[in-house]
C-alpha positions as CSV (number, residue, x, y, z in Angstrom):
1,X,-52.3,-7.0,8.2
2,X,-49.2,-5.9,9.9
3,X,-48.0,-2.3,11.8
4,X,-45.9,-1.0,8.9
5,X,-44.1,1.8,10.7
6,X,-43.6,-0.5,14.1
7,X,-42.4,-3.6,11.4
8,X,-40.4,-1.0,9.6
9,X,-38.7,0.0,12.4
10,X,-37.9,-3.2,13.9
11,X,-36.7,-4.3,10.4
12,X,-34.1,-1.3,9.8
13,X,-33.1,-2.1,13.1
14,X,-32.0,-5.9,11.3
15,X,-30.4,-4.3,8.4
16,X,-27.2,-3.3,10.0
17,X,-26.8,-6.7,10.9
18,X,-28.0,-8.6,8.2
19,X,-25.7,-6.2,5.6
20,X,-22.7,-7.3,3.7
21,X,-20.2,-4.8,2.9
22,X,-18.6,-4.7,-0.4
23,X,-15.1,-5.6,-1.0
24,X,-13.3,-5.4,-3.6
25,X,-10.8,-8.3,-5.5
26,X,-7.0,-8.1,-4.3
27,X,-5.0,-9.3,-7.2
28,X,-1.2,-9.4,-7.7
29,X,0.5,-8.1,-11.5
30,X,2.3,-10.8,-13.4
31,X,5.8,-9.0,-14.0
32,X,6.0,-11.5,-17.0
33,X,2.6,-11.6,-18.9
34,X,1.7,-7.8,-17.7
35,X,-1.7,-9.2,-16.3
36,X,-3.7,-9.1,-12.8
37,X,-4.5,-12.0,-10.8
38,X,-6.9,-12.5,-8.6
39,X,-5.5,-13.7,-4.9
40,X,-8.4,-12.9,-3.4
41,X,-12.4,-12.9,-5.0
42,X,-14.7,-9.7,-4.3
43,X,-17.2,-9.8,-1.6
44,X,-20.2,-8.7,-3.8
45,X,-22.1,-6.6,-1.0
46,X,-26.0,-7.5,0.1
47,X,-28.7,-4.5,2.4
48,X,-32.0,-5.1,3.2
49,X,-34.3,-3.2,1.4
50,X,-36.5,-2.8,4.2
51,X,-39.8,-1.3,1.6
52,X,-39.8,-4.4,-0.5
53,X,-39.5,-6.5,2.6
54,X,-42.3,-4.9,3.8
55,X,-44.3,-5.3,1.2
56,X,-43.7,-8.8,0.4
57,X,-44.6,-9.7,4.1
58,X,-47.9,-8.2,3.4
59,X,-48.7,-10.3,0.3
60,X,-47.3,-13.6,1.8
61,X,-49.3,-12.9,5.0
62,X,-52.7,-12.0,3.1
63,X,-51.8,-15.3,1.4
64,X,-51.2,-17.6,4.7
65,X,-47.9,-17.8,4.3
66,X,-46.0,-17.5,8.1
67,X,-42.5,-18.3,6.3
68,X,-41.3,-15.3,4.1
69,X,-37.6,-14.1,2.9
70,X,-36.8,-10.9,3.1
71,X,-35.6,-8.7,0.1
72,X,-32.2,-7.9,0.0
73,X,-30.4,-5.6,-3.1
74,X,-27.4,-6.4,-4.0
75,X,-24.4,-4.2,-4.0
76,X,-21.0,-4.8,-6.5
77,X,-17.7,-3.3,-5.5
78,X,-16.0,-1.3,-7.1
79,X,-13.4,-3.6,-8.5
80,X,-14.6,-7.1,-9.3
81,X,-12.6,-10.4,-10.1
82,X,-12.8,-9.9,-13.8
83,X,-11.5,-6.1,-14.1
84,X,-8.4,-5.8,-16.4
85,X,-5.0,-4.2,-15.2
86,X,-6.2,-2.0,-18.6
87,X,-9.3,-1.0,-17.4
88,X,-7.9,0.4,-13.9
89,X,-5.2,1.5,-15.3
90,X,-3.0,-0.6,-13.5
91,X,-0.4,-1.7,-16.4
92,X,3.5,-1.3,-15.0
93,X,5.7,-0.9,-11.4
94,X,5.5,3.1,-10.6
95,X,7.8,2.1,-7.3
96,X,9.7,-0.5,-5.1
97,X,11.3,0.3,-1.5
98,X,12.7,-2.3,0.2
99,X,13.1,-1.4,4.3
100,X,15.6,-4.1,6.4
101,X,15.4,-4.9,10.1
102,X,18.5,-7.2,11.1
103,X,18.5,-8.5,14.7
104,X,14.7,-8.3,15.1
105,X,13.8,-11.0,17.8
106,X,11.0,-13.5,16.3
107,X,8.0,-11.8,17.8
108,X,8.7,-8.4,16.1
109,X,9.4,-10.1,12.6
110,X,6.0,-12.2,13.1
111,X,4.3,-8.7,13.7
112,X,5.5,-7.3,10.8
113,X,4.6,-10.5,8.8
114,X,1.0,-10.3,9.7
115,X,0.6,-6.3,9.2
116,X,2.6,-6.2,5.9
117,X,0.3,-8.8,4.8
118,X,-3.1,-6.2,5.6
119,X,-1.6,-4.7,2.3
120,X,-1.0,-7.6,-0.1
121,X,-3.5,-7.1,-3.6
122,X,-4.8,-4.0,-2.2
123,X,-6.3,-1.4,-4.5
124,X,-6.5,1.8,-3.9
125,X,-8.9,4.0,-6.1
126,X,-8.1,7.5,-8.4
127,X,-8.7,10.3,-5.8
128,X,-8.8,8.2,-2.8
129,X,-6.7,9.3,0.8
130,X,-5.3,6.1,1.7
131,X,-5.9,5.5,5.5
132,X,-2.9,2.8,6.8
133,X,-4.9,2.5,9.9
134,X,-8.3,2.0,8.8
135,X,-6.4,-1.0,6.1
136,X,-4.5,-2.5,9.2
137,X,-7.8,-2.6,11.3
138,X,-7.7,-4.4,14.7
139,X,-4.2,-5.6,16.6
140,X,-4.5,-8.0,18.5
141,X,-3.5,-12.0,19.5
142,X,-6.4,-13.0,18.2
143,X,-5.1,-11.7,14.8
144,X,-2.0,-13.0,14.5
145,X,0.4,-10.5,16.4
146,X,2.5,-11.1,19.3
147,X,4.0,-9.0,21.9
148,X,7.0,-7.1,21.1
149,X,9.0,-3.7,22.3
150,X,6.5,-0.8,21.3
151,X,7.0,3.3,22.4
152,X,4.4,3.9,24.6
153,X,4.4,6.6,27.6
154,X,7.4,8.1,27.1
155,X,9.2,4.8,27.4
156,X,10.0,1.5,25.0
157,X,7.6,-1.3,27.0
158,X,6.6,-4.8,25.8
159,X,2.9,-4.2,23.7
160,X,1.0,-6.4,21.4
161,X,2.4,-5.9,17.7
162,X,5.6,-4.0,18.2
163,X,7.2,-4.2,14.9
164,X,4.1,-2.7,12.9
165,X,5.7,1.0,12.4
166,X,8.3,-1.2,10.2
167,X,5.4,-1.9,7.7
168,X,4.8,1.8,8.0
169,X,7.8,3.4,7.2
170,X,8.3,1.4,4.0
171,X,4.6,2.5,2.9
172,X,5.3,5.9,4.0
173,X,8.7,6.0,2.1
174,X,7.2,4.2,-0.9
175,X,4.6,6.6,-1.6
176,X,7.3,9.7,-0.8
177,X,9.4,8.3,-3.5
178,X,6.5,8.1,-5.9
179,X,5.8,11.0,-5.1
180,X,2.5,10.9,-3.9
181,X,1.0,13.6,-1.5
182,X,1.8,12.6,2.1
183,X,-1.8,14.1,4.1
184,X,-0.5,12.4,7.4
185,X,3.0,11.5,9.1
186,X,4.1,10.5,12.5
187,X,7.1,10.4,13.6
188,X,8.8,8.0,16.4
189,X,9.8,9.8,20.2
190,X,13.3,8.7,19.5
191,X,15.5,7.3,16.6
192,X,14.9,3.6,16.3
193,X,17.9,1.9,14.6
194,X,16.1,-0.5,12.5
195,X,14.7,2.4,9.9
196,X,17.9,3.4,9.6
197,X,19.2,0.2,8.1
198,X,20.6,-0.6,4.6
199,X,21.0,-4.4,2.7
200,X,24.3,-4.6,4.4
201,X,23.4,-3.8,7.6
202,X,25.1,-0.7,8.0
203,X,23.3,2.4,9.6
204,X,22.5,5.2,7.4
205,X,21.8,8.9,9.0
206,X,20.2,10.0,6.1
207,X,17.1,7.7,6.6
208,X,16.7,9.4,9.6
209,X,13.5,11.3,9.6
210,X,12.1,9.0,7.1
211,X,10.1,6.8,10.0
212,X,6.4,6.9,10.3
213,X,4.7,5.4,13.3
214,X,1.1,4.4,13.5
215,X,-1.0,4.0,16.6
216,X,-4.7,2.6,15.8
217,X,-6.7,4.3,15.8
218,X,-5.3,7.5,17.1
219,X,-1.9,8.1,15.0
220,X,-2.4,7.0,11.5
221,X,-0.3,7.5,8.1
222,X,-2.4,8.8,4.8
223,X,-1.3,9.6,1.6
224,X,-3.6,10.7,-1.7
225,X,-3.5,8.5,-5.1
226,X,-3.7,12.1,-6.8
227,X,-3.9,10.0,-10.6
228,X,-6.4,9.3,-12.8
229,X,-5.6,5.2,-12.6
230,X,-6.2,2.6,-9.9
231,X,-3.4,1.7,-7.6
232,X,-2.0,-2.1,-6.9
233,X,0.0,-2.2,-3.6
234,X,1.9,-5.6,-3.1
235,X,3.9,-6.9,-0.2
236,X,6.6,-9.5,0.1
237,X,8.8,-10.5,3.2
238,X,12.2,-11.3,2.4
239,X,14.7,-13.2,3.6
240,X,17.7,-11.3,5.0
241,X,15.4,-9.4,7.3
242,X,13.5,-7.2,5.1
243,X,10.4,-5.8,3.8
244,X,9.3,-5.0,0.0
245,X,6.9,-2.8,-1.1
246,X,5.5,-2.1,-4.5
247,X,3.4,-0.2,-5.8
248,X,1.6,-1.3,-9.2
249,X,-0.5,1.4,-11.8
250,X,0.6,3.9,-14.6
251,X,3.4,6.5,-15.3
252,X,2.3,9.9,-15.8
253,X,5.9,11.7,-15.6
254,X,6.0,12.5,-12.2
255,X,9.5,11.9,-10.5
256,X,11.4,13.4,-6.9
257,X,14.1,14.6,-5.7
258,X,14.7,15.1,-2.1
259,X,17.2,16.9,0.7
260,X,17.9,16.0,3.9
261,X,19.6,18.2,6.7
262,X,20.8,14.6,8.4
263,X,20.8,15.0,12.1
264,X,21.2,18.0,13.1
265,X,21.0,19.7,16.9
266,X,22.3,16.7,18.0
267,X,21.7,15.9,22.0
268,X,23.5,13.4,23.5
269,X,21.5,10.6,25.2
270,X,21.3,11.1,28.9
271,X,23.2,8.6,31.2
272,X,22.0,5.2,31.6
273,X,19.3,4.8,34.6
274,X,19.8,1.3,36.8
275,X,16.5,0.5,39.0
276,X,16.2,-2.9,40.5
277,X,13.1,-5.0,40.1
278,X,12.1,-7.4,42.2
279,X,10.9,-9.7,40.0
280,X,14.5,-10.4,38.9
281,X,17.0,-13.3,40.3
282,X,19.8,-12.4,42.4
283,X,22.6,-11.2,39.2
284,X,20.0,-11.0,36.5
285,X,20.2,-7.7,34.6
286,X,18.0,-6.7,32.0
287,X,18.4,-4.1,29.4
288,X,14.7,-2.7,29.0
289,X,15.3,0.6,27.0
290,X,18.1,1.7,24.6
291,X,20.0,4.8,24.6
292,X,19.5,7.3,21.1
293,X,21.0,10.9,20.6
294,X,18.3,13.5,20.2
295,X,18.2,15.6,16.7
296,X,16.5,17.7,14.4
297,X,15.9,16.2,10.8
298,X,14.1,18.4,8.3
299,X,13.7,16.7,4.8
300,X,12.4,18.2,1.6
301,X,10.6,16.8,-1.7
302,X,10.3,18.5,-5.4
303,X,7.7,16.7,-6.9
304,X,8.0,17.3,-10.9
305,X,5.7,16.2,-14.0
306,X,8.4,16.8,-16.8
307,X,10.1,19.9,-16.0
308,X,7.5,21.4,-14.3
309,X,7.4,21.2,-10.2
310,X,4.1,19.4,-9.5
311,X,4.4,20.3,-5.7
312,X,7.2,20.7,-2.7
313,X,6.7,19.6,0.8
314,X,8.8,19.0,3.3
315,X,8.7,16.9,7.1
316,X,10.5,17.7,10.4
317,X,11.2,15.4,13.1
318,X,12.4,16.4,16.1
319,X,13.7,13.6,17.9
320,X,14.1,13.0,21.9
321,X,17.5,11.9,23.4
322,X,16.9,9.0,24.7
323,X,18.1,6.8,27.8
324,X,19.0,3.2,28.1
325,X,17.6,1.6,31.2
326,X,18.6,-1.3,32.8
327,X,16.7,-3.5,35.2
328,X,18.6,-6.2,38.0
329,X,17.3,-8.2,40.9
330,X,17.8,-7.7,44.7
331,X,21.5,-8.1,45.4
332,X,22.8,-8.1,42.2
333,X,26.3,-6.5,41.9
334,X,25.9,-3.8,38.8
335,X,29.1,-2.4,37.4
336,X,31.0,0.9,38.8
337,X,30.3,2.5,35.7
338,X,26.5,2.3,36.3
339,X,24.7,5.2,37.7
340,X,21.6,5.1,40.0
């Protein structure tokens, strides 16, 4: 005979461990045949059912048995490998943004590779508030990032995955232009040039105020799938610097129109700030932050189903001027135009 409130206890203090959390299949949709396909199986979930554990320890041990399994129930996810694109309503593109970051150095491009990829085949379900953090989960070296410039402090420093609010703006602009309700939107300190970029490379003003920053797990972007259907987000990398988003499910009418006041309020960065840093050679000088004129952006969004306004919303940004510094070593002549 065993203790079955000191065994029960010892066993729910096992179950956390010895759970498996459901997850669901990622798929990709066949532009051609208008099917999902699986890219990644569901994880079909397992918990210890610690009252049938208990109770088939009793019988095994009445029996002389010293080696017993426990009981486990199994758990299916929500979406499993054999779902249809019909059955989750996931049958056509609702919306593609494309986001481009020409003269990103190596590390910044591999952090937005390895966050974009977080997102590839991921479903998210009818009613659901997306979390962007909670998808990205941990950023580290260990999971693929690198160090890169990040905003951090009230300055632009060097920070494992710098590059990742790349992969957010293009989410947060692909679900703006889908119109999908925005519950959650950072912006950046100052304007950063790369999410003002078009195909060309040409800077656009009327991006500005379109950024969204995320800091896990303390600054995060959420939006609501507010439809009835599943949604299928996909992610590709191109190759002229950019970033693709798409979102996969069903029509239901629903299209935008937006306003933006463009900068606005504009003040002019402050003059550029020259320290000298030891660690430097003799004529080394090293840029370290980058100058950006302050403004106010305020944007607006109509949201219509037919000719009937569905909802409005509208973001401000108000953005910090920003100063370039520039770091040299001990005895390092620094030009007349440089200011201490």
């Amino acid at each position: 005979s065993i203790n079955e409130d000191l065994f029960g206890v010892y066993l729910n203090s096992l179950a956390p461990g010895l759970s498996v959390y459901p997850v669901n299949a990622r798929f990709i949709f066949n532009d051609d045949t208008r099917l999902l396909e699986v890219i990644e199986p569901a994880v079909i979930g397992r918990k210890l059912d610690v009252q049938a554990s208990l109770a088939h320890i009793e019988k095994k041990l009445l029996s002389g048995d010293h080696q017993i399994a426990l009981k486990f129930e199994t758990i299916d996810p929500a979406v499993t490998d054999n779902r249809t694109g019909e059955e989750l309503g996931i049958t056509e593109a609702v919306q593609t943004y494309t986001s481009y970051f020409y003269g990103s150095d190596p590390a910044r491009v591999q952090n937005i590779r390895a966050a974009a990829a977080q997102f590839h085949g991921l479903l998210i379900a009818p009613g659901e508030t997306f979390s962007m953090a909670n998808a990205l989960g941990n950023i580290s070296l260990e999971n693929g990032y690198a160090e890169a410039p990040i905003i951090y402090g009230g300055q632009t420093i060097q920070g494992v995955g710098g590059g990742v609010c790349q992969v957010s703006t293009t989410l947060f602009r692909t679900a703006f232009f889908a119109g999908f309700p925005i519950v959650e939107r950072h912006a950046h300190s100052y304007r950063v040039g790369y999410y003002e970029q078009e195909r060309d490379g040409s800077r656009n003003s009327n991006l500005a105020g379109l950024d969204a920053t995320v800091y896990v797990p303390i600054v995060d972007m959420k939006f609501i799938n507010d439809t009835d259907h599943w949604l299928l987000m996909e992610t590709y990398m191109g190759d002229y610097f950019s970033l693709t988003w798409k979102f996969y499910s069903t029509k239901d009418g629903r299209t935008v129109d937006w306003n933006t006041t463009g900068p606005t309020n504009v003040i002019p960065a402050p003059d550029d700030l020259w320290r000298e840093n030891p660690d430097l050679a003799k004529g080394e000088i090293k840029k370290v932050d980058y100058s950006a004129d302050g403004a106010d952006v305020s944007v607006t969004r109509t949201v219509y189903k037919g000719d009937t306004v569905y909802f409005s919303d509208s973001f401000f940004t108000r953005f910090q001027p920003w100063q370039a510094i520039y770091e040299y070593g001990p005895g390092t002549e620094i030009p007349e135009s440089a200011s201490d």
